[in-house]
N, CA, C and O atoms as a GROMACS GRO file, in nm:
protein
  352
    1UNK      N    1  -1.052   5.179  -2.582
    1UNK     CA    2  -1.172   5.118  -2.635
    1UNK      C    3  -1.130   5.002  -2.724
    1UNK      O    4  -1.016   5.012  -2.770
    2UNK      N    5  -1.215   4.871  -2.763
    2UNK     CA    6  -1.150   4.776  -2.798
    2UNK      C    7  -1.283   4.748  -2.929
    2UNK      O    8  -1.403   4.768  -2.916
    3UNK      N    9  -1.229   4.710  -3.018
    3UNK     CA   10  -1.320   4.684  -3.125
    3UNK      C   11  -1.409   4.540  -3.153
    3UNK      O   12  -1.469   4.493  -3.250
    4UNK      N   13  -1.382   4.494  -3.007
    4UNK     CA   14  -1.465   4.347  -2.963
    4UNK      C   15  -1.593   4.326  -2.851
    4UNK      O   16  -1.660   4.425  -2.820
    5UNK      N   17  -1.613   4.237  -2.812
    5UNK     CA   18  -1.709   4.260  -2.716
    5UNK      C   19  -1.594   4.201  -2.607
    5UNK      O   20  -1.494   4.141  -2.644
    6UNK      N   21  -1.618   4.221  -2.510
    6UNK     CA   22  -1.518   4.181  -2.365
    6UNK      C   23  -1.573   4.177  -2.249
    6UNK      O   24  -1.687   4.222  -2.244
    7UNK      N   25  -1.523   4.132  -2.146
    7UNK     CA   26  -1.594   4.080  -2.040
    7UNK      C   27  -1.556   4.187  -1.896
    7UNK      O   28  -1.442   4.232  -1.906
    8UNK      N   29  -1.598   4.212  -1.826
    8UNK     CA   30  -1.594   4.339  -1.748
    8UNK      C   31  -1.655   4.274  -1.606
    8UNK      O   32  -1.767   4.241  -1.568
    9UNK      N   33  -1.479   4.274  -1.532
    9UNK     CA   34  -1.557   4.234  -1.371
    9UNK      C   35  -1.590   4.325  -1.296
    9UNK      O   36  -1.542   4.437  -1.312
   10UNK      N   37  -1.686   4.295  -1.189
   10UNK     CA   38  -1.748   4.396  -1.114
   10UNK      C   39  -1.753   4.375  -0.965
   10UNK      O   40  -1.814   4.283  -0.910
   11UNK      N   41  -1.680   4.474  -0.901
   11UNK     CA   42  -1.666   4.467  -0.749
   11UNK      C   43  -1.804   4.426  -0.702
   11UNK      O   44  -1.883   4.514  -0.667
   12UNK      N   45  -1.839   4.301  -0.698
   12UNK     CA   46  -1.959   4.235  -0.626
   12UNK      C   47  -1.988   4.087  -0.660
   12UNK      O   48  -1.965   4.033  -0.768
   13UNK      N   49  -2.042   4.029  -0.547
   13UNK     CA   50  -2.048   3.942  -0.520
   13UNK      C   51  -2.188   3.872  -0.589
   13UNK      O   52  -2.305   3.891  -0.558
   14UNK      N   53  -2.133   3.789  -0.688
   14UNK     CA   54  -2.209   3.710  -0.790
   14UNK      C   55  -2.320   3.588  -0.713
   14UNK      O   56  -2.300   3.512  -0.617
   15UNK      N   57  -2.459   3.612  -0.815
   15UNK     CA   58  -2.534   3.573  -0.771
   15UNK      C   59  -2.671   3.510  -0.932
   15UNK      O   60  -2.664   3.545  -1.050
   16UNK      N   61  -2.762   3.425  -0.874
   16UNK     CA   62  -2.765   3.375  -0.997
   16UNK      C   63  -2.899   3.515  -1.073
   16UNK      O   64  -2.923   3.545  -1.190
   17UNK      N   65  -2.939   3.551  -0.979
   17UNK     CA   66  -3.062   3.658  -1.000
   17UNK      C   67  -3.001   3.787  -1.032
   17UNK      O   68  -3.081   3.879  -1.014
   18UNK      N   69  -2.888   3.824  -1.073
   18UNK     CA   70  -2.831   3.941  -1.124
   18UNK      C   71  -2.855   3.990  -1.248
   18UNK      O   72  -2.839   3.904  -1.335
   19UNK      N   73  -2.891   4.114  -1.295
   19UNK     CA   74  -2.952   4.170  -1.443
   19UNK      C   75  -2.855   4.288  -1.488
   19UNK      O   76  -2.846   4.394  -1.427
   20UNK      N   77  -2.806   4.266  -1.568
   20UNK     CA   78  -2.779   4.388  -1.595
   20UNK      C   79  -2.769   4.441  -1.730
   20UNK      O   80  -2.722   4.361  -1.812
   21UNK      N   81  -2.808   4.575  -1.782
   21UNK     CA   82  -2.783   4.633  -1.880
   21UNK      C   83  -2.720   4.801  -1.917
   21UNK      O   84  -2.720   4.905  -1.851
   22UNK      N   85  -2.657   4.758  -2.091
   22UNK     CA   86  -2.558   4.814  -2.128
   22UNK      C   87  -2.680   4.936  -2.191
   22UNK      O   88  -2.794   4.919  -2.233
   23UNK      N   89  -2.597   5.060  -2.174
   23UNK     CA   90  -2.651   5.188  -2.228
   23UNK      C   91  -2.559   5.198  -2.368
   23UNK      O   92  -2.452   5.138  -2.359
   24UNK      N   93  -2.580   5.252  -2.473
   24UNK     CA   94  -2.468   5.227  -2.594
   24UNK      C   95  -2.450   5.426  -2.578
   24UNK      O   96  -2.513   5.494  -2.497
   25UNK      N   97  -2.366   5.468  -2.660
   25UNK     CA   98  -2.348   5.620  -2.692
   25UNK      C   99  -2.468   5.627  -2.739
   25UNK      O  100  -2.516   5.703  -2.656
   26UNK      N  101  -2.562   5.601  -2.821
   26UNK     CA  102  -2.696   5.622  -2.914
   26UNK      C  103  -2.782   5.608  -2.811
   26UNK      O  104  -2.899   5.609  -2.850
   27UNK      N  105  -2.767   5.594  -2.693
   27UNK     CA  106  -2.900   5.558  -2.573
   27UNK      C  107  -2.959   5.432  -2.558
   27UNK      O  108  -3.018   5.390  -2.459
   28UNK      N  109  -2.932   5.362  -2.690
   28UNK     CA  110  -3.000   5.211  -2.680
   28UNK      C  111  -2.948   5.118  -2.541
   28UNK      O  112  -2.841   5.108  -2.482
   29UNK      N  113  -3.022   5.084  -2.533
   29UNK     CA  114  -2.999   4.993  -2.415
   29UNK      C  115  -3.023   4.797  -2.448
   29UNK      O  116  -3.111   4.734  -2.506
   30UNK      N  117  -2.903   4.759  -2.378
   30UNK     CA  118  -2.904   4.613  -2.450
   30UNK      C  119  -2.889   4.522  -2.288
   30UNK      O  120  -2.841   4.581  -2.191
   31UNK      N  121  -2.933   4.384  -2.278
   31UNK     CA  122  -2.914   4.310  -2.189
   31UNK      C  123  -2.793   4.259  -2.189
   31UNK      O  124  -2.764   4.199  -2.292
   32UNK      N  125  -2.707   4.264  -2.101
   32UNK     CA  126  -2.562   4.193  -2.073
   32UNK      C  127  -2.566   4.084  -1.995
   32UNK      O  128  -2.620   4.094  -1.885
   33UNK      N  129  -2.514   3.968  -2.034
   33UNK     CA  130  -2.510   3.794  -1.977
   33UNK      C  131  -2.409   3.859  -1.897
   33UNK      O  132  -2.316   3.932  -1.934
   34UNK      N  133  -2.462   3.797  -1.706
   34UNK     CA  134  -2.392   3.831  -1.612
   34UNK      C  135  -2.358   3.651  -1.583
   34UNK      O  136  -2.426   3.550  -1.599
   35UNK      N  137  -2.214   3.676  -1.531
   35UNK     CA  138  -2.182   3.505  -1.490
   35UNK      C  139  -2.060   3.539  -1.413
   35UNK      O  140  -2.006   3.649  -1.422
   36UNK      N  141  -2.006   3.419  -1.319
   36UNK     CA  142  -1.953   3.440  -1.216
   36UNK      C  143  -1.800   3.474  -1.309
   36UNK      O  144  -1.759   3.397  -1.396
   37UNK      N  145  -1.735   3.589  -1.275
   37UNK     CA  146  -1.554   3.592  -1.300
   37UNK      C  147  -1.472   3.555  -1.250
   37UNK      O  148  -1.412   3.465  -1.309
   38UNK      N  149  -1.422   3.597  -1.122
   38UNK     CA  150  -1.318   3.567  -1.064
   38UNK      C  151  -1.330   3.536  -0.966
   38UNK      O  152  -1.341   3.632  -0.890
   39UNK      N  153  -1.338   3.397  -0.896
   39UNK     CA  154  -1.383   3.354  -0.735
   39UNK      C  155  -1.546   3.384  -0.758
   39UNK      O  156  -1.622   3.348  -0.847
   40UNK      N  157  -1.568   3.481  -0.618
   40UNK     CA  158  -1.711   3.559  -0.587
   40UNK      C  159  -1.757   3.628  -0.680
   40UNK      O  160  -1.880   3.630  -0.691
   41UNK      N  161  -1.689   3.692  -0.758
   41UNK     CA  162  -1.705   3.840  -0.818
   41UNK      C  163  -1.804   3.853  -0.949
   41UNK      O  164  -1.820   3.752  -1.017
   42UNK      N  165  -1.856   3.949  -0.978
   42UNK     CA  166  -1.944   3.912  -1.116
   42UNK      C  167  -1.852   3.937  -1.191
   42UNK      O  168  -1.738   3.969  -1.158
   43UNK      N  169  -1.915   3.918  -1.350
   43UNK     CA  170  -1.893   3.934  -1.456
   43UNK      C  171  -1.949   4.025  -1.556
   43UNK      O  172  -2.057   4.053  -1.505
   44UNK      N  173  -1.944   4.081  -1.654
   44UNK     CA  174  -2.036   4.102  -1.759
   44UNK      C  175  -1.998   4.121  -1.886
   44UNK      O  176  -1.897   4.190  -1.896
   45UNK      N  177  -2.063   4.068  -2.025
   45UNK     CA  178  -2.005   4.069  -2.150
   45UNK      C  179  -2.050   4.148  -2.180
   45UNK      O  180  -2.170   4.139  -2.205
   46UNK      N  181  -1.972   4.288  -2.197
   46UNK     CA  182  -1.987   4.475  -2.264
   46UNK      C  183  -2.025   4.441  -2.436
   46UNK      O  184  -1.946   4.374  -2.503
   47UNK      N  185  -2.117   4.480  -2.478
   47UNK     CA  186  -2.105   4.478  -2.628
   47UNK      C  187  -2.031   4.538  -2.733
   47UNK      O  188  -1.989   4.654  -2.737
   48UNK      N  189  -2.019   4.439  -2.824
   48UNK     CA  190  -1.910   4.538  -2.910
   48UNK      C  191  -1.957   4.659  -2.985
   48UNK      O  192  -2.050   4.659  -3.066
   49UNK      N  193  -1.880   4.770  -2.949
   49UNK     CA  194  -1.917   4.888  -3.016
   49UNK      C  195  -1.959   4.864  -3.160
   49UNK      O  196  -1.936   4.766  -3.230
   50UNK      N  197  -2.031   4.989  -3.192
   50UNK     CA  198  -2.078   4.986  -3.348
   50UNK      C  199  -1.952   5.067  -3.376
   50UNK      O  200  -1.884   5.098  -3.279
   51UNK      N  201  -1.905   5.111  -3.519
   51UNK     CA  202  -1.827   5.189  -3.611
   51UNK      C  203  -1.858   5.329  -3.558
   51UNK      O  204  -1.765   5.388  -3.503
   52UNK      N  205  -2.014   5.413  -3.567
   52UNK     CA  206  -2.008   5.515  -3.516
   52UNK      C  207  -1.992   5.553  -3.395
   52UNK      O  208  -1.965   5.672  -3.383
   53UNK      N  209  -2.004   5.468  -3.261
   53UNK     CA  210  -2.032   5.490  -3.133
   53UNK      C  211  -1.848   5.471  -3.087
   53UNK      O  212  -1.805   5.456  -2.972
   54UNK      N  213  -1.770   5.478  -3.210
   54UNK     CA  214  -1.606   5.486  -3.148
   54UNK      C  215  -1.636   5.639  -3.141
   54UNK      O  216  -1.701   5.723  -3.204
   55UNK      N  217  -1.526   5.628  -2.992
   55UNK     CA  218  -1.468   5.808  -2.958
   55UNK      C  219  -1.323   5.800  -3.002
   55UNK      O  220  -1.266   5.693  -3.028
   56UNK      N  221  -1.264   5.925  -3.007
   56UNK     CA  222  -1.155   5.941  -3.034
   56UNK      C  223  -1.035   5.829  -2.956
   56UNK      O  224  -1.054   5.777  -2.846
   57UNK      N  225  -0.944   5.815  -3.019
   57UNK     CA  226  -0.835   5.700  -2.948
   57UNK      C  227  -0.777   5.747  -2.826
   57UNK      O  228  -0.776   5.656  -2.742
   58UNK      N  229  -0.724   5.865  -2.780
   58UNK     CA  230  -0.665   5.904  -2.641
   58UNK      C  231  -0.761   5.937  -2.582
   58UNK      O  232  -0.876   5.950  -2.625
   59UNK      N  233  -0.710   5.958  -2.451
   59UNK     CA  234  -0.782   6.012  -2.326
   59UNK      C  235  -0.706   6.127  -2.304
   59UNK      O  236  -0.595   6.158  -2.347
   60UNK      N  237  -0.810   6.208  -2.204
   60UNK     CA  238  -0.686   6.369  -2.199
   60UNK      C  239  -0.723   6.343  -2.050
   60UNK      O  240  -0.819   6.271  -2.021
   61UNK      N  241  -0.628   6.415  -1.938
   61UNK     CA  242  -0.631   6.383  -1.848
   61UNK      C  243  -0.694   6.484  -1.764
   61UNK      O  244  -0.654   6.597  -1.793
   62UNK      N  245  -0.777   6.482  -1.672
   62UNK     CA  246  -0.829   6.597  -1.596
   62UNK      C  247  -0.802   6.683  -1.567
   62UNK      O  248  -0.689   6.684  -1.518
   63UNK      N  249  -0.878   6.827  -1.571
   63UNK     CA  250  -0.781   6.928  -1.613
   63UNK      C  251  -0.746   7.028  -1.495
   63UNK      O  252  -0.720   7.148  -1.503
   64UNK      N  253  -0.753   6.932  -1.363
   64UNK     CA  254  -0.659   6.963  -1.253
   64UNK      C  255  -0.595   6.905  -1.187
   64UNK      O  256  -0.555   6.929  -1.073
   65UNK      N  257  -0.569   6.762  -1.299
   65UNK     CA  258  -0.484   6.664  -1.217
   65UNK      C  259  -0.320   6.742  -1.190
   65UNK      O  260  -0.305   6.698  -1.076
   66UNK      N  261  -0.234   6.796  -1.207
   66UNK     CA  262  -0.127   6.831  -1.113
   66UNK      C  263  -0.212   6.921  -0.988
   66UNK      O  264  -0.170   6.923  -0.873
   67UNK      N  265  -0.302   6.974  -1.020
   67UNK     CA  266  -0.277   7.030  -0.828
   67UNK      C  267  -0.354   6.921  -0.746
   67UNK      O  268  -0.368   6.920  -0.624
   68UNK      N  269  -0.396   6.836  -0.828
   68UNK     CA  270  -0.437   6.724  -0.720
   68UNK      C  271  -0.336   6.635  -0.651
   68UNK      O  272  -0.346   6.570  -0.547
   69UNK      N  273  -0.232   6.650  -0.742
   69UNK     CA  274  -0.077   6.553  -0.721
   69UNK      C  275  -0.053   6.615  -0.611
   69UNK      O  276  -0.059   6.561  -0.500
   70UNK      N  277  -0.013   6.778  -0.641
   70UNK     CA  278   0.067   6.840  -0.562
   70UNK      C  279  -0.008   6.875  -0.418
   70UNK      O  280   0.076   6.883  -0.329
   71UNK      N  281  -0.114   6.892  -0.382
   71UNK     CA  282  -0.196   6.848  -0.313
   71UNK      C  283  -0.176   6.795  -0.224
   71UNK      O  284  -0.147   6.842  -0.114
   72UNK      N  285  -0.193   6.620  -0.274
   72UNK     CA  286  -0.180   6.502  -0.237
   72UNK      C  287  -0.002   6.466  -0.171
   72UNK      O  288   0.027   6.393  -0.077
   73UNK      N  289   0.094   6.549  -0.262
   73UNK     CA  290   0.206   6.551  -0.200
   73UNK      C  291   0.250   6.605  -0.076
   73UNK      O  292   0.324   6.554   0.008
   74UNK      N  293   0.177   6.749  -0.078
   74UNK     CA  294   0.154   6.850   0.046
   74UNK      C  295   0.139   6.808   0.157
   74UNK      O  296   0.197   6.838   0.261
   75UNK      N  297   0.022   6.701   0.127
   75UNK     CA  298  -0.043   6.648   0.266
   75UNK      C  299   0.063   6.550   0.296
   75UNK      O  300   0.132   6.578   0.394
   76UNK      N  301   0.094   6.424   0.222
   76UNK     CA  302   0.188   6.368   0.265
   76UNK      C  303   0.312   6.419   0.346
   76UNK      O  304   0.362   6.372   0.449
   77UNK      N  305   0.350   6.531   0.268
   77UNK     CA  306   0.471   6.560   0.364
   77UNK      C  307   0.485   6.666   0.485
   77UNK      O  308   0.584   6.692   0.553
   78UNK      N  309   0.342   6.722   0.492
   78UNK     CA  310   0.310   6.780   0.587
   78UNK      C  311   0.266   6.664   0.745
   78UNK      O  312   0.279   6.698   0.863
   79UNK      N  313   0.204   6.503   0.687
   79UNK     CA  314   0.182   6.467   0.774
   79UNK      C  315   0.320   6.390   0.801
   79UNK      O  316   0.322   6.375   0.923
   80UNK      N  317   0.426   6.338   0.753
   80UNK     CA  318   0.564   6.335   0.770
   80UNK      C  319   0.612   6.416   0.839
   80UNK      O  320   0.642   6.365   0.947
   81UNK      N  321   0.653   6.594   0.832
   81UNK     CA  322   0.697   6.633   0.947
   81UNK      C  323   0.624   6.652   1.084
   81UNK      O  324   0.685   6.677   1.188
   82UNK      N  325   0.495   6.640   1.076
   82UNK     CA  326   0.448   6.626   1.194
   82UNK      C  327   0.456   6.479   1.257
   82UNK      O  328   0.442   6.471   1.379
   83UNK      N  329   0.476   6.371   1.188
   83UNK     CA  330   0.550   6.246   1.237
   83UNK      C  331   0.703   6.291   1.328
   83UNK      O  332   0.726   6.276   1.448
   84UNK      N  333   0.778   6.341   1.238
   84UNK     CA  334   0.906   6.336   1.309
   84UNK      C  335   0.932   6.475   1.425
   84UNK      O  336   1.039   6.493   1.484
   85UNK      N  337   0.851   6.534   1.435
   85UNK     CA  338   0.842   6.645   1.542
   85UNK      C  339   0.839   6.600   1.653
   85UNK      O  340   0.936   6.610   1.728
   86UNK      N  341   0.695   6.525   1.697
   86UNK     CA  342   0.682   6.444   1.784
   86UNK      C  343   0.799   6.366   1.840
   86UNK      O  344   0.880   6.289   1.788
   87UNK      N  345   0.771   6.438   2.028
   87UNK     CA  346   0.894   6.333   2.074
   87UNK      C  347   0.846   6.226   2.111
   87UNK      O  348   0.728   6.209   2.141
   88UNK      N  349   0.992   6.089   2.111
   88UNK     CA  350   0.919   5.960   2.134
   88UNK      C  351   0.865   5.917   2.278
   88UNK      O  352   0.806   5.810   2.292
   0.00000   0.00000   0.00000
């Protein structure tokens, strides 16, 4: 989290009729100036947090990310030996 306001691109293709708005932690809702970022892509200026609406400084990580790894490894190397089984 950053103690400024900052600009936040968005997988889509910028246009001049685009609206968008920011929800805060308190529910308030504020209008965000959308403008073109990078090439095509939109933009948007996130508002700067208030003092109370900071969360704690770390992130904790999901609390089944290793069996998603291991998982994800499984499959990989399960679809590896079925690569090299196969005759050519």
């Amino acid at each position: 989290m950053t103690d400024a306001a900052c600009p936040l691109t968005l997988a889509m293709n910028f246009t001049e009729d685009l609206r968008a708005t920011a929800v805060l932690a308190d529910g308030q809702r504020r209008a965000v100036s959308v403008f073109p970022a990078y090439g095509a892509l939109a933009g948007g200026c996130c508002p700067k947090p208030r003092a109370k609406d900071r969360g704690p400084g770390g992130t904790t990580p999901p609390a089944r990310a290793p069996a998603w790894v291991a998982l994800g490894m499984a499959i990989c190397l399960g679809a590896m030996a079925l690569a090299l089984r196969r005759p050519p």
